[in-house]
C-alpha positions in Angstrom: -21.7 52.1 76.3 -20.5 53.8 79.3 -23.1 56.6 79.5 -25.8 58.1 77.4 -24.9 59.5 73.9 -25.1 63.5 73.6 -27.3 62.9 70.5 -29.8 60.9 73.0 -30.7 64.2 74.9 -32.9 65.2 72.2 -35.6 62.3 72.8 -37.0 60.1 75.7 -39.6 57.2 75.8 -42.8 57.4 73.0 -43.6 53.7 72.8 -44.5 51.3 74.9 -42.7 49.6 77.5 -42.4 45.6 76.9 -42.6 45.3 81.0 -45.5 45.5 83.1 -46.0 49.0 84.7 -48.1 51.6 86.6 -47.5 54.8 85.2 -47.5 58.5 86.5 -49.6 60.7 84.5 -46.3 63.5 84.5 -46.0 65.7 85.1 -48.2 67.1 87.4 -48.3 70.5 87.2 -51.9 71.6 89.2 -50.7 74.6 87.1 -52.7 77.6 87.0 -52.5 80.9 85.2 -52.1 83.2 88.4 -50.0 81.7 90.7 -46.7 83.1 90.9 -43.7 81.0 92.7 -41.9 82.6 96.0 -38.6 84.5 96.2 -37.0 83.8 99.6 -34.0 83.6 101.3 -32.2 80.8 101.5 -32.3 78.4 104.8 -29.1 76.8 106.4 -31.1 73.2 105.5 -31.7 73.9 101.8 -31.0 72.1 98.6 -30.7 74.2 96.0 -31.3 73.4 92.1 -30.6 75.4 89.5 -33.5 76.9 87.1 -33.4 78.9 84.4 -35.8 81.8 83.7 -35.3 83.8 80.3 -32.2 81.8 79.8 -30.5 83.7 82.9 -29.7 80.9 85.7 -30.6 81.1 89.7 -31.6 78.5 91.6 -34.9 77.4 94.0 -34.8 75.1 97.7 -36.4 72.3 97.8 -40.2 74.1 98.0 -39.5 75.3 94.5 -39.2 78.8 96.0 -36.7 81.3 94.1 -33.5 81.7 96.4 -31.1 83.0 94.3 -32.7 85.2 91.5 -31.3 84.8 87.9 -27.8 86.3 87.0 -26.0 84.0 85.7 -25.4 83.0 82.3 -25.1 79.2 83.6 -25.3 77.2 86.6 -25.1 73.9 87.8 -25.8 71.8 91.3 -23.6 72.5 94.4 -21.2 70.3 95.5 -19.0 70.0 98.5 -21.1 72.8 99.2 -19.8 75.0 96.3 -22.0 75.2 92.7 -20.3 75.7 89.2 -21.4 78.8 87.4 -20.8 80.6 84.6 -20.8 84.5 84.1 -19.1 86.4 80.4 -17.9 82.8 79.6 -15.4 82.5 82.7 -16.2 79.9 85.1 -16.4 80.7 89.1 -18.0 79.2 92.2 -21.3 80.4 94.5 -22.2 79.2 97.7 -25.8 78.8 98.5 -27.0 82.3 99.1 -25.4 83.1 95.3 -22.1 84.9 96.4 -19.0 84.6 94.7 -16.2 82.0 96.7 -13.9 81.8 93.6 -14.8 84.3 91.4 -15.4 83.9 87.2 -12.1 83.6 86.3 -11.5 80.5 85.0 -12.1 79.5 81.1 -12.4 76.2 82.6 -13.5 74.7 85.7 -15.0 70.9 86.6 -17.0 70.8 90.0 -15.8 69.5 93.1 -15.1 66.6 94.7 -13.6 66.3 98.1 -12.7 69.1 98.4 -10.9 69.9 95.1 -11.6 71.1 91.5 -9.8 70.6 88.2 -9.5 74.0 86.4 -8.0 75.2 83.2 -6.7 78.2 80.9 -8.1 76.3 77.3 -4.9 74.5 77.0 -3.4 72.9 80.5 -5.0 72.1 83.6 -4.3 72.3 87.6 -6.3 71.4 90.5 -7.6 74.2 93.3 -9.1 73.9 96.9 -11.9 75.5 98.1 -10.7 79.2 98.8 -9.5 79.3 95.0 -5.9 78.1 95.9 -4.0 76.4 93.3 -2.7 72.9 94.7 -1.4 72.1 91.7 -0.1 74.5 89.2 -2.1 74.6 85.6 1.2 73.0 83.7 -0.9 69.6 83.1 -2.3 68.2 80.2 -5.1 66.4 81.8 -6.7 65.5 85.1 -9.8 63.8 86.0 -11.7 64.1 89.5 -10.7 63.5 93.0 -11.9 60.1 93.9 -11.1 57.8 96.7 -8.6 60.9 98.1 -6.5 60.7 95.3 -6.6 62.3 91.2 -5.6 61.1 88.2 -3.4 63.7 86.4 -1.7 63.3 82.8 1.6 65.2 81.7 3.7 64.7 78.9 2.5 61.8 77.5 2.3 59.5 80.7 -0.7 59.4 83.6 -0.2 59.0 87.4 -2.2 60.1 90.4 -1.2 62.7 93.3 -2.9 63.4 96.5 -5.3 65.8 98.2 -2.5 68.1 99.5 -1.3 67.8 95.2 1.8 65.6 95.5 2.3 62.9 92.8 2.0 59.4 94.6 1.4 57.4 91.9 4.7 58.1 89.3 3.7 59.1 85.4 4.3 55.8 84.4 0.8 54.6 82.7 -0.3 55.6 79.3 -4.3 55.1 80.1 -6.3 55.2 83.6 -9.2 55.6 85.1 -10.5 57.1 88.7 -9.6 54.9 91.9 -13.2 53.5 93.0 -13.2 51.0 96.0 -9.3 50.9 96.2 -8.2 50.6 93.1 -8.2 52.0 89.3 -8.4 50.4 86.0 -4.6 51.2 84.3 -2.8 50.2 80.7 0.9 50.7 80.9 3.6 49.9 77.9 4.3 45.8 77.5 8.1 45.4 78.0 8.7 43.4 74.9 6.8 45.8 72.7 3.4 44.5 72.5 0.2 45.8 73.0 -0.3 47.9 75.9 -1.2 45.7 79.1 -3.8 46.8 81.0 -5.0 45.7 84.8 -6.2 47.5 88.6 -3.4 48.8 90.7 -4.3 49.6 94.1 -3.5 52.9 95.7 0.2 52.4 96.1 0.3 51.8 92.7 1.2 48.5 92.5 -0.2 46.1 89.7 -2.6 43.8 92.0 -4.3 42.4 88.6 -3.0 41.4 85.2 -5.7 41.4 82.4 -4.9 38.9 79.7 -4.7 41.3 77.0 -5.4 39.3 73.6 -9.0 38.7 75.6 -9.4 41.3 78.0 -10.9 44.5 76.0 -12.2 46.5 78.9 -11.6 47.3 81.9 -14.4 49.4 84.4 -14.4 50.7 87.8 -15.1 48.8 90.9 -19.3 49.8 92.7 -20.9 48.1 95.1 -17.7 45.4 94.9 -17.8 44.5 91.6 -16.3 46.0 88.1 -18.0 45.6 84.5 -15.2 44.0 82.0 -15.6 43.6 78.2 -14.0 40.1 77.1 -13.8 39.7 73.8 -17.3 41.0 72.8 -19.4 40.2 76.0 -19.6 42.2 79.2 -19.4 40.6 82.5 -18.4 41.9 86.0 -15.7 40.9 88.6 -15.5 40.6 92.2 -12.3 42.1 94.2 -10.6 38.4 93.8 -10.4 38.9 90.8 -12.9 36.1 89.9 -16.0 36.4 87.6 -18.7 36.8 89.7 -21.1 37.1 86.7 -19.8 36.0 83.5 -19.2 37.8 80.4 -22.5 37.1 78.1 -24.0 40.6 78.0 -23.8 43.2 75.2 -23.4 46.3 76.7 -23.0 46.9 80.6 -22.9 50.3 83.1 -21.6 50.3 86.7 -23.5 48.6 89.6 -25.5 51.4 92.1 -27.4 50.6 94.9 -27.3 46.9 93.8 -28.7 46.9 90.6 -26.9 47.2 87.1 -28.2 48.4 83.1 -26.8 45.6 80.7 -27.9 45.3 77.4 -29.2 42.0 75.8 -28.5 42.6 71.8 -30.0 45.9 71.5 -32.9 46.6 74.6 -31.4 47.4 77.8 -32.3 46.5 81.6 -31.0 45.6 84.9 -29.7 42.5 86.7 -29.0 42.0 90.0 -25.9 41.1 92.3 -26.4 37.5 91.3 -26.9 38.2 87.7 -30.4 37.4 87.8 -32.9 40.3 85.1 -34.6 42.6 87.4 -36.0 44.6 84.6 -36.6 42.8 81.2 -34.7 44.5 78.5 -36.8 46.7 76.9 -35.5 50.6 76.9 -33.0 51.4 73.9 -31.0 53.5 76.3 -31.3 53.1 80.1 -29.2 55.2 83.1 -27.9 54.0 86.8 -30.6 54.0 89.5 -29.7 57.4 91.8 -33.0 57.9 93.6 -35.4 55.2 93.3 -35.9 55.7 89.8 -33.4 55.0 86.9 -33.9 57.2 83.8 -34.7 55.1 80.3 -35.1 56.0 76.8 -37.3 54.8 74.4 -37.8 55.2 70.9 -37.9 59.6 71.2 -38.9 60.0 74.8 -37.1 59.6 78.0 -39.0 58.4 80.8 -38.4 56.9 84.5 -38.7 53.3 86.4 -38.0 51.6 89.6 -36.2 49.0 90.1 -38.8 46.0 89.8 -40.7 48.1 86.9 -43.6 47.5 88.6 -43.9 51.8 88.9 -42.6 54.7 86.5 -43.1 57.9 84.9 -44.9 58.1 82.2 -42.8 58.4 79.1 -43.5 61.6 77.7 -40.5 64.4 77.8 -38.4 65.5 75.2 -35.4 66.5 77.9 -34.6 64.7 80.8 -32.1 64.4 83.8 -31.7 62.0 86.1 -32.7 62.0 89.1 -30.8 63.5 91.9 -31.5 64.4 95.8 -35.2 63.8 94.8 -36.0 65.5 92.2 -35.5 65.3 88.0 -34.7 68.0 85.6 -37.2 67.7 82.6 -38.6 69.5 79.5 -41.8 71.6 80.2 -42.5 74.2 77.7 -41.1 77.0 77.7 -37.9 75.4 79.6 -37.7 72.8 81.8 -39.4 71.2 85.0 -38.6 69.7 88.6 -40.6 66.7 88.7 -40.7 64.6 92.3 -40.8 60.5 92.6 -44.7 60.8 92.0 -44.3 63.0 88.4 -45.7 65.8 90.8 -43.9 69.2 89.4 -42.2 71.3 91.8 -40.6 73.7 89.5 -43.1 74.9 86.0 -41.4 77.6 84.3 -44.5 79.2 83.3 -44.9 80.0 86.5 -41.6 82.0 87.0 -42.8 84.2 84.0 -45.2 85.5 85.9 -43.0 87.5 88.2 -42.4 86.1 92.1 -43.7 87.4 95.1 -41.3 88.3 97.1 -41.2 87.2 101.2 -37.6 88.1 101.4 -37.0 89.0 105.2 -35.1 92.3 105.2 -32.9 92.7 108.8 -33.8 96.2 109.3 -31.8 98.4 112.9 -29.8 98.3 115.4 -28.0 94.9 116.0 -30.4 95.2 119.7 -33.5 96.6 118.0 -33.3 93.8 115.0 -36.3 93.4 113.0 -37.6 92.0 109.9 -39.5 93.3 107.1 -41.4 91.4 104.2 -41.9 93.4 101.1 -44.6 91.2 100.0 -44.6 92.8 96.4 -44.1 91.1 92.6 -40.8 91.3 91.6 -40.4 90.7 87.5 -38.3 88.3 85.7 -35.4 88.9 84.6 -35.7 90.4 80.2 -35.6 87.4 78.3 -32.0 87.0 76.3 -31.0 84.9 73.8 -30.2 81.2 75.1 -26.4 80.6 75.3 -24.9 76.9 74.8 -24.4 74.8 78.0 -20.8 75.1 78.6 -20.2 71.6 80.2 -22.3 68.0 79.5 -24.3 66.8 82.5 -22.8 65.2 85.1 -23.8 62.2 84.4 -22.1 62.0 81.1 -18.5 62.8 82.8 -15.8 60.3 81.7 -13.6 59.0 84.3 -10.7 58.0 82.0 -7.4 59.9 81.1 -5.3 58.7 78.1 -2.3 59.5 76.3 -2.5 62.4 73.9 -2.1 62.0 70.1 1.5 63.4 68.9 1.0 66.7 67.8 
């Protein structure tokens, strides 16, 4: 399984874990009925995360102060500097002090990454920069991600790969591929004598640098930390860059390496091996996620919960919702919406809190440019009226699929 299931982001962790652990009593609120969280304005050095407050979306820094107050009907992290949101159903971009950069006009829009963004009218897809510029016009049928300074794009039936500046490098001659990572990308492409597709890594001028043998070869996966997962026959195993095994194919189920450590799944538990092959983690999670900050997100039984990479430390399992984590902090459920939650399980973010109004210590620049000053209201400011939720437009990030295929005939 390459990522979690959409039906697993109902549950997380309820029973207990078959591997020794010391557990966070999460989350940590230190809640208490008066306090009320900050609105400020943003600082240059800010990382922002989007919250959600009477189902309108803004986002707090990294103090869990309010920076960009609710007013959008969906947002999402910033990347490359730029964050996703959504406004009347049309997708645009903000930068970190909540202005428009691209404004709503898109019925679809992925985030970016380096530099570019794949958007789309409901039907065919093109790629823009960061002023809102196409680079490549919305005539595809398909396109995946900037990675490794080149796209994967799909048109009429056939997949290639073009460029930053949006020129097609790689020709429309594959009928199934997957991001470059490391160099090269996992490809199938038609078997001269009629066969079954082939499928094997090209590097980035396209040439064929591996051959999978294709009546044993079932998957192919992209190349982290040096080495790619491969399905052979019914096992999962990973290569090196010669093309060698460097662990062998004997596991059930297998995700990408990231910072050194991989999920594999022994029959049906999952947990992590090292470089060498070697369990880091016993299996014992029915679901288990990459390791992004320390902490790898599992699932158990109903709950989802957190652990490190020896499982000697966690988070206790305990939330219906959960993210994983990402620049230091995790999205999880806390009734009436969600919580940020740091390494420790302490909460940063308690929406109960933000439905108590915010204070606001917004600076004001007030005068001449040479008689500047600044004033502090220092007053509650309400929440925004509470609206009925509206359906997350796009799946977390880290359920995006990095693979492009030919399209059924119509």
């Amino acid at each position: 399984m390459n990522h979690f299931s959409t039906c697993l982001l109902a549950g997380f962790l309820s029973c207990c874990l078959a591997v020794a652990m010391v557990l966070a009593d999460g989350p940590q609120t230190g809640w208490h009925p008066t306090d009320r969280i900050s609105l400020t304005n943003p600082a240059a050095n800010d990382t922002l995360y989007p919250v959600n407050i009477n189902n309108w979306w803004g986002y707090m820094n990294q103090r869990g102060s309010l920076v960009v107050f609710p007013r959008f009907d969906w947002a999402e992290a910033f990347y490359d500097s730029l964050a996703r949101v959504v406004v009347r159903g049309k997708t645009g971009f903000v930068k970190g002090n909540g202005d428009f950069v691209i404004q709503p006009i898109f019925p679809y829009a992925d985030r970016f990454s380096q530099g570019r963004a794949v958007v789309g009218d409901g039907e065919h897809f093109g790629l823009i920069d960061k002023t809102g510029k196409l680079i490549v016009p919305v005539e595809l049928d398909g396109a995946l991600r900037f990675q490794d300074d080149l796209a994967a794009v799909l048109k009429d039936g056939k997949c290639g790969f073009v460029n930053v500046a949006g020129d097609l490098v790689i020709p429309l001659s594959f009928t199934q591929v997957r991001s470059f990572h490391e160099g090269y990308a996992a490809v199938h492409w038609p078997d001269p004598g009629g066969g079954p597709d082939r499928m094997g890594y090209i590097d980035r001028r396209g040439r064929v640098v591996y051959t999978a043998e294709h009546r044993t070869f079932i998957e192919l996966g992209d190349f982290h930390d040096g080495l790619a997962r491969v399905k052979v026959r019914d096992k999962w195993g990973y290569l090196d860059r010669s093309w060698k095994f460097r662990i062998k194919p004997r596991f059930d189920g297998a995700r990408d390496f990231t910072n050194g450590v991989a999920a594999v799944r022994v029959q049906d538990k999952w947990g992590y091996i090292n470089k060498a092959g070697d369990l880091v983690v016993e299996p014992a999670f029915d679901e288990a996620d990459d390791f992004d900050d320390t902490m790898a997100m599992v699932y158990v039984g109903s709950k989802f919960g957190y652990v490190n990479r020896s499982a000697s430390q966690g988070i206790r399992p305990q939330f219906e919702h959960a993210r994983p984590f990402f620049r230091g902090y995790a999205r999880v459920s806390l009734d009436p919406g969600f919580a940020y939650i740091m390494l420790s399980g302490k909460v940063v973010w308690d929406p109960r809190q933000a439905l108590l109004g915010f204070v606001n210590n917004r600076s004001v620049e007030r005068g001449a440019v040479s008689t500047l000053r600044y004033v502090t209201h220092n007053r509650i400011v309400a929440p925004p009226l509470y609206r009925d939720p509206i359906p997350d437009p796009y799946p977390p990030d880290h359920l995006y699929e990095e693979v492009l295929a030919a399209l059924p005939a119509k």
